[in-house]
N, C-alpha and C positions, 0 to 999 in steps of 0.2 A: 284313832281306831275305826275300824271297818263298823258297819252295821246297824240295825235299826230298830227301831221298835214301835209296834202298833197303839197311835193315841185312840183313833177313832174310829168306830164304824157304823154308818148308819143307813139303812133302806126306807126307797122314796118311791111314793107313784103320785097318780092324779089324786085328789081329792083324800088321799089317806095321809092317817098322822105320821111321822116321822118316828121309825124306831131302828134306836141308835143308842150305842152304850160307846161309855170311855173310859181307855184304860191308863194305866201311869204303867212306869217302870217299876223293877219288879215283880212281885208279886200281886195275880189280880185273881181273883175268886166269884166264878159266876155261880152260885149254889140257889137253892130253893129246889120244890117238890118235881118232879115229872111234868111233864107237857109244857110247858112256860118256854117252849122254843130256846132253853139253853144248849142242848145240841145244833139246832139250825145257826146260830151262831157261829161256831164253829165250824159247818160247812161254806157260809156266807164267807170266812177269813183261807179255808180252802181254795173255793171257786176263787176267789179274787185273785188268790196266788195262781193262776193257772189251771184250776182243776176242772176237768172236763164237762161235769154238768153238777147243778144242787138237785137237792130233794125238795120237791114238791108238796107243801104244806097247805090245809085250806086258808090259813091265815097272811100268808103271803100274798093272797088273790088282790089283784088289783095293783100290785108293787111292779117297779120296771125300774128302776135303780138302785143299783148296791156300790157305795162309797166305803174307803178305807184310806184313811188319810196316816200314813207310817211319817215316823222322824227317824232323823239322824240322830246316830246316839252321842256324836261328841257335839254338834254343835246344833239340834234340836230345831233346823230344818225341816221345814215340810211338804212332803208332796202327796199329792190325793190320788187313788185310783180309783175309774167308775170303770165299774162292768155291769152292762145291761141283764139281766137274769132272761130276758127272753132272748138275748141271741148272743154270738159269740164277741161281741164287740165291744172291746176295752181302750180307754184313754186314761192321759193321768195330766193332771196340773201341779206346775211348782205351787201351791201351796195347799192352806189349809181345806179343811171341807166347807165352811164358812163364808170361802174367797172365792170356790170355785166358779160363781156369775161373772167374776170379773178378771177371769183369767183366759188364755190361751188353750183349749185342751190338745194333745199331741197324740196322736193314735198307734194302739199297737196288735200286733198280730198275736192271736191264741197258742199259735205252734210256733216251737221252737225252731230258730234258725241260726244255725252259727254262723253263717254270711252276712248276716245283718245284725242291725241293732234296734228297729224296730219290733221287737217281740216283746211279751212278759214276763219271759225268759232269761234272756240277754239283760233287759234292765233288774230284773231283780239281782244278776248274777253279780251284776255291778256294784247294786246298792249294799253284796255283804262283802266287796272285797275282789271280788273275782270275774275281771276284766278280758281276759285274754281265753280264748277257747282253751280249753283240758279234754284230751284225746283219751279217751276211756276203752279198754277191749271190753266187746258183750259177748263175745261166744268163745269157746276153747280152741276154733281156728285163729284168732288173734283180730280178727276185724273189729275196728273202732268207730265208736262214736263220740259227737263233743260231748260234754258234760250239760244236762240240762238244770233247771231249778229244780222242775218235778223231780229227780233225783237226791235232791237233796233234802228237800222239804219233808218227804214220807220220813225222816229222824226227826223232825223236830213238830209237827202237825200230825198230833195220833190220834187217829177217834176212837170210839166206843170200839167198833169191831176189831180193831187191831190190838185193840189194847189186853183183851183178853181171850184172843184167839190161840187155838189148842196147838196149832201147826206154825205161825208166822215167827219169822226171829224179827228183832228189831231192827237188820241190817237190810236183811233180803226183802225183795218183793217176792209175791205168793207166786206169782208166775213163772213157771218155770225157765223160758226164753228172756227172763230179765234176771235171772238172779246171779248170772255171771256178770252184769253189768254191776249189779247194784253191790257184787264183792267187790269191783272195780272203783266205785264210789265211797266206799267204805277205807279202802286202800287209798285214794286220794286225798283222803283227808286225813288220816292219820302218818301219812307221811309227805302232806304235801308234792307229792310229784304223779306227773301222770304215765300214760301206757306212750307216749307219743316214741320211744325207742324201740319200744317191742312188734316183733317180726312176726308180720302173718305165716300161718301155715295154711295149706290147700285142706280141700274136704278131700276126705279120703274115697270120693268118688267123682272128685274132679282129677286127682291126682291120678287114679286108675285109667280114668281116660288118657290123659294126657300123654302117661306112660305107653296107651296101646298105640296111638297114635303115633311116639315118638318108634313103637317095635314096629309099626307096620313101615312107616319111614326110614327105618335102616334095614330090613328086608328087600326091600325097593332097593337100597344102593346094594347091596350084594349083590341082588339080581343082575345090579346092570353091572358089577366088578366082576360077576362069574362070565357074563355074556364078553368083556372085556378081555380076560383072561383068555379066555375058549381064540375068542381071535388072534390072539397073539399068538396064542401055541398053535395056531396055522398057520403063520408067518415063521413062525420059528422051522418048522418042520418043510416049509419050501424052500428056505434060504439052507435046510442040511442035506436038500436033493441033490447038489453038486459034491466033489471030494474035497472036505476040507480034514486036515489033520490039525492035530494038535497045536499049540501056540508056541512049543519048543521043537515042533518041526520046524518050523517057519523062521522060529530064533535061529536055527542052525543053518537052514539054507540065507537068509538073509547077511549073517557072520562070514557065508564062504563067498559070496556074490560080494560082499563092502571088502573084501581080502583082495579080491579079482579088479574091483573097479578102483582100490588102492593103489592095486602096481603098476596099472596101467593109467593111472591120472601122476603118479611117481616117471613111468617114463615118457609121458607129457609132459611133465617140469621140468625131466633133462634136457627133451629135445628143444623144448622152447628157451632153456635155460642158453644153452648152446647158439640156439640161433641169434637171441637175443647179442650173443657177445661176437659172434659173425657180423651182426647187424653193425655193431659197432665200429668193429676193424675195417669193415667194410667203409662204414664213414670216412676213417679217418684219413685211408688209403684216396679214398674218394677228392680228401679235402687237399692230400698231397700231390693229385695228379692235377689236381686246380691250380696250387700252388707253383709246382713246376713250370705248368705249360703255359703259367703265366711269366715265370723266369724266363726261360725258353722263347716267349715275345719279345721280353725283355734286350736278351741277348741278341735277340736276332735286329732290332732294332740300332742296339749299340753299335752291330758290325756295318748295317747301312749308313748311320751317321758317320762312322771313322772311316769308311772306304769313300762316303760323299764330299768328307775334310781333305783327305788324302789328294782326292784329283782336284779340290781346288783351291789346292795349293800354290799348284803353278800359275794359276790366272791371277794367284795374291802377291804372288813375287814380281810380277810386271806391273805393281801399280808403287808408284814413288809415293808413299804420304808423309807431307811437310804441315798438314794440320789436323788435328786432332779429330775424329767423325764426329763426335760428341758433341764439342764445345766450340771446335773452329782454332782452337789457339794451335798456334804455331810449336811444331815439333820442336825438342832440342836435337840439335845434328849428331852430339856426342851418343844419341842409343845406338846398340848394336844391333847392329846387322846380324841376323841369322839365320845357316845354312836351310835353304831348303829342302835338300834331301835327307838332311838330321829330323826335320818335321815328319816327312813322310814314313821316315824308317821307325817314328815312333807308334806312328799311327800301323803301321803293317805288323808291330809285334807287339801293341795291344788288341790287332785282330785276329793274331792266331792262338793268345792265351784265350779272348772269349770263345774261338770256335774249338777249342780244345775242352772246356769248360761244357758248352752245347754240348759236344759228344759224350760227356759223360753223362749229362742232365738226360740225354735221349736215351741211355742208355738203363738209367734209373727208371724213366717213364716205360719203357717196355719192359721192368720185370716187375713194376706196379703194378702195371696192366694185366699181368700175366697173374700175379697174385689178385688182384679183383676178379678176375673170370673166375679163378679156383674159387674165392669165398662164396661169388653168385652161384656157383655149382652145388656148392657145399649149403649152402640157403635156401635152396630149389628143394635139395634134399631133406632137408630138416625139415622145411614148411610142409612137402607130402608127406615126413611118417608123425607129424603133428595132426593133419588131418584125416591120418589114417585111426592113429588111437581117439582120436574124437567120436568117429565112427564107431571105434569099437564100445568105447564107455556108450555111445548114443544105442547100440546094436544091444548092448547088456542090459540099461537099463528095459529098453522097449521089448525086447525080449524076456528077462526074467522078472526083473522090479514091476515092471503093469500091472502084470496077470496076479503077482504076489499082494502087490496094493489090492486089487477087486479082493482078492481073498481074507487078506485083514480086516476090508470096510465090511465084510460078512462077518465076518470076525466081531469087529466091533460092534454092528447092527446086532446079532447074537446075543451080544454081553448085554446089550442094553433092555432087550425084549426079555431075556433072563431076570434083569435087576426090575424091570418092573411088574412082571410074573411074582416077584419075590414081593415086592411093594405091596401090591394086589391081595396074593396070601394072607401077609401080617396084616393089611385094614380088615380084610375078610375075619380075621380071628377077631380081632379086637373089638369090630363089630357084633360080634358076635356075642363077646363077654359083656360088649354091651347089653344086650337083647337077657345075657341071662341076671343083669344087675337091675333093669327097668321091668324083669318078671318079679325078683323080689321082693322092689321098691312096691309091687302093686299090693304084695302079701304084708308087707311092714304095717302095722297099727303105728300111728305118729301118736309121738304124746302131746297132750293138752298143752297149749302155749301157757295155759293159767299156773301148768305148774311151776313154771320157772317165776310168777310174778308174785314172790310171798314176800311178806312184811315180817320184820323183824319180830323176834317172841318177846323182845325185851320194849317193844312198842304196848304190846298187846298186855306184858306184867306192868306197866306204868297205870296205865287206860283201868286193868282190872285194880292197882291198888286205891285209885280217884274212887271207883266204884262202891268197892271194900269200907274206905272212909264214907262215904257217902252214905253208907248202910246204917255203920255206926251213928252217923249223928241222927240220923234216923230212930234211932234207939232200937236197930235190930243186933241187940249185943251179940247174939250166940254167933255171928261170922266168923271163921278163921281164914279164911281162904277164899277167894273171888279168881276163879282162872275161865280161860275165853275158849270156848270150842270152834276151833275153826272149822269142820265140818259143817257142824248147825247153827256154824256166827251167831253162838248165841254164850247167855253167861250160866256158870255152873255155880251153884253154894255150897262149899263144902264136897262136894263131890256133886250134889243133887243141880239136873238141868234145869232152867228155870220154868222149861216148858212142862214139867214131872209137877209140879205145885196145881193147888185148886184155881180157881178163875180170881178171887182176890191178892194171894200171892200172886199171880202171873202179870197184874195188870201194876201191881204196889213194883216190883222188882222190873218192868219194862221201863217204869216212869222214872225209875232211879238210874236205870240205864242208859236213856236218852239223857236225862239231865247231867251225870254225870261225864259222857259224852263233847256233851255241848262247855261243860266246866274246862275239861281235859281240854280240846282243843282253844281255848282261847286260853290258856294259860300258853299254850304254844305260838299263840298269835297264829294261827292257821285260819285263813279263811272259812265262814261255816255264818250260819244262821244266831242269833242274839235274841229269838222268841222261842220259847215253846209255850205249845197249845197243847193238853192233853183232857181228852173227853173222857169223863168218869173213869179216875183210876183209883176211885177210893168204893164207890159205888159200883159194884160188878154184877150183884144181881138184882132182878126185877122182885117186885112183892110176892109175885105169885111163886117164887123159886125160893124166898129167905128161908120156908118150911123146909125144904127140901136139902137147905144146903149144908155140907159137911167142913169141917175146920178149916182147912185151907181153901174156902171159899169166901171166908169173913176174914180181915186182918183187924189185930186188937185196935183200939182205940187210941193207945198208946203211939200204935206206929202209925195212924194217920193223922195225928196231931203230930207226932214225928216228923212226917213230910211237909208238913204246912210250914213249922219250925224252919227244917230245912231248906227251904227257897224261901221264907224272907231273909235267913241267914247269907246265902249264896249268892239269888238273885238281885242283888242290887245293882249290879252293872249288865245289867241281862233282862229277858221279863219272861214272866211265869203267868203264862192263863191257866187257870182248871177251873175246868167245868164239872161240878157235882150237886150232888143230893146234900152232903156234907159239908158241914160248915167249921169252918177254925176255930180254934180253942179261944176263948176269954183273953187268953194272957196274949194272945199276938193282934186285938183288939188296935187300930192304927197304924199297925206295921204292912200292913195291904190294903189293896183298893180293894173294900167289898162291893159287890154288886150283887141282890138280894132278889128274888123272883119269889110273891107270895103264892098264887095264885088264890088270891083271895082270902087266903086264911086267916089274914093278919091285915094292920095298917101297913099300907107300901105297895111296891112296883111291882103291878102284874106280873107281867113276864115283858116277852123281848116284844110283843107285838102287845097294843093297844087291846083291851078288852073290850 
């Protein structure tokens, strides 16, 4: 278990006695008459927790330290804190008050810091539990702060003036700039969670601003979309100084121009179609008069070898061969002899079939020839009305397609300086709806961010039944009902607010509310505080007032032996200071640490300081 509880505390100077009381667990009763510095007490255990200055007593004079040595509640640990009373400067040692000469002391800062861990803040926050910064909203724009001790302390550290003041709830601080915090602190502990998800809102005159700034910033761009526009539609208006028609005039002439330069690129493909198969006959004829007049060589060659055989013929018939040219061997005599003029006559009528043959091959070659010149004719032909309709699709286009392109790309320029004239427009509006959405935004009141961060009611019926009971064992039997007013975070009885009651009810029903509080949250295991300290909540008025006072300013005797009952009953795992006039009943005699202030009346202990 988290938590801790105050053994000792004692104030020290030069040359003065030491005055210092000690407390146990449970229940501790600082009672005896007036002036005995039982309140200074209680401020001394304030100041030490952080609180920003004590009150100034003449019996304090000459004191310069103030010791409070807390333990651990499970394992009874101890650490001391010194805080100087004349200046702000606090240290603490791991142990007792007793050890402190022989210990280390470690120093800490008076103000809170959630960046560090050096404060008396951050360590107390430690020593009940609560390690880790808790992001708290303080105001109804959602702005947060960490969670401090001082925060938490004002529930369980009540003095005199809180306890029976006409206006203060036991929740809130008096201030008004803290009381949205300290709902916030309230709300943290009884639901363990913090603000740390919840969403700032703007102040409603930061918001105004922002808002006229963001109107005069799209004004601006109007300005410059209207200056934008203006130019365009002068652009527009010299691109319509020339005649342009319609975009279905232009379909129609451009329909009758691709109709024109169809049939005329149609009798381009005949001609060239045509020439093309010219082109080819033309080869072939080509490849035939190759052919020929290559036979025709031929020919004429054969006839020179047969008429070259022919005459020497007769020089062959005058030669006698008896040996072979070849080989040399010797002829046989039996070959025949053959006529020579039989040789020659063959040769003279294989020469008039070839030149018979000639004549017609020459005859072939000149109506080739004759058919070639026609195709080159017919070729010459085709190639000019080829390059004539080339001309004319070249003469259509450059004539009518040019001028008609310039007029399209106007055309098209046109559409575009339109489309963005139109562009222009709709920012222009939208901008505009802008301007009248950040007019109203500036007129809208935002609601409280506080209002979305409520605590369950069924939190709030638990909290008041702890109370309810509380009452009871109290012996305030006539309760029926305990409910929480969230407005004045405070508790009602039966209907009646606690703050409607005289000053002794006020201060009897605060202390039951802290205590019960502090019951409720650790029965949840909720991080929270394990001391209360409550400064005269049984003793509410002075001597000089007791004439004066009316019913609800005295509570019976009954219920402040009631309460004393009641925290030895509860506080056993917990610890209960009260500081009063009032002393415990007989019957609870051993069940609390008395500590007894005579101021002389009696055998026993002055008060808190030396007489």
């Amino acid at each position: 278990m988290f938590g801790f509880y105050i053994k000792k505390l004692k104030v020290v100077g030069i040359g003065k006695d030491n005055a210092e009381v000690t407390f146990e667990k449970g229940l501790n009763v600082i009672h005896g008459p007036s002036n005995t510095g039982k309140s200074y007490i209680f401020q001394c255990i304030d100041y030490v927790f952080g609180g920003s200055k004590i009150k100034e007593i003449p019996e304090m004079k000459g004191y310069s330290k103030l010791y409070v040595e807390i333990r651990n509640f499970d394992n009874d640990s101890p650490t001391t804190i010194l805080r100087f009373l004349n200046s702000n400067d606090i240290f603490y040692y791991n142990c007792g008050i007793e050890q402190v000469d022989k210990y280390k002391s470690e120093k800490l800062k008076c103000k809170h810091d959630p960046d560090s861990e050096d404060n008396i803040s951050k360590f107390l926050l430690k020593h009940i539990g609560i390690e880790q910064n808790k992001y708290l909203v303080k105001n109804k724009e959602g702005k947060k702060s960490t969670l401090g001790f001082r925060a938490i302390s004002h529930l369980a550290l009540i003095s005199e003036t809180d306890i029976i003041s006409e206006s203060k709830s036991p929740v809130m601080e008096t201030q008004s700039t803290q009381q949205t915090y300290s709902k916030s602190v309230f709300r943290y502990l009884l639901t363990n969670q913090d603000d740390i998800a919840c969403a700032e809102i703007e102040k409603a005159e930061i918001r105004k601003a922002k808002n006229e700034a963001k109107i005069d910033y799209i004004k601006e761009e109007i300005n410059f979309l209207s200056k934008k526009k203006e130019g365009l539609c002068n652009a527009k208006n010299e691109i319509k100084q020339g005649e342009i028609h319609s975009l279905d005039y232009y379909k129609d002439k451009i329909s009758r121009i691709e109709k024109i330069i169809k049939a005329k690129r149609q009798e381009l493909y005949n001609v060239n179609t045509e020439n093309n198969r010219l082109n080819l006959q033309r080869n072939k004829i080509k490849m035939m008069i190759d052919k020929f007049n290559l036979l025709k060589r031929q020919y004429l060659s054969d006839i020179d070898r047969l008429e070259f055989s022919a005459n020497g013929e007769d020089l062959l018939s005058q030669i006698l061969i008896h040996h072979c040219p070849l080989c040399d061997s010797e002829l046989p005599s039996e070959i025949e002899d053959v006529q020579q003029e039989d040789i020659v006559k063959c040769y003279n009528n294989e020469i008039v079939k070839i030149q018979i043959n000639l004549k017609e091959l020459e005859m072939s070659l000149i109506d080739l020839n004759k058919e070639l010149n026609e195709i080159n004719q017919r070729t010459y032909l085709g190639e000019k009305k080829a390059e004539e309709c080339n001309k004319e699709i070249s003469l259509i286009s450059k004539k009518d397609l040019t001028p008609l392109k310039t007029v399209i790309e106007d055309l098209i320029e046109q559409a575009k300086v339109d489309s963005i004239i139109a562009d222009i427009d709709r920012t222009i509006d939208h901008k505009n709806g802008e301007i009248i959405v950040f007019e109203e935004s500036k007129k809208v009141k935002e609601n409280s961010v506080t209002d979305n961060l409520l605590i369950d009611t069924q939190i709030y019926k638990d909290l008041c039944e702890v109370i309810k009971n509380s009452l009871l064992e109290c012996g305030y039997i006539d309760v029926t009902e305990v409910t929480f007013d969230v407005k004045t975070q405070d508790i009602t009885i039966d209907g009646i607010s606690r703050l409607s009651n005289g000053k002794g009810y006020r201060a009897f029903l605060y202390a039951i509310f802290v205590a019960s509080l502090m019951i409720y949250l650790q029965n949840l295991q909720h991080s929270f505080m394990r001391v209360l300290v409550l400064d005269s909540p049984l003793t509410t008025l002075k001597e000089s007032e007791i004439a004066e006072a009316t019913k609800d300013d005295l509570i019976d005797t009954s219920l402040q032996d009631g309460l004393f009952t009641f925290f030895v009953d509860n506080f056993n795992d917990k610890q209960a200071i009260i500081i009063d006039n009032k002393q415990p009943p007989k019957s609870l005699e051993g069940k609390y640490n008395d500590i007894f202030f005579t101021k002389g009346h009696c055998d026993g202990r002055y008060g808190f300081f030396s007489k």
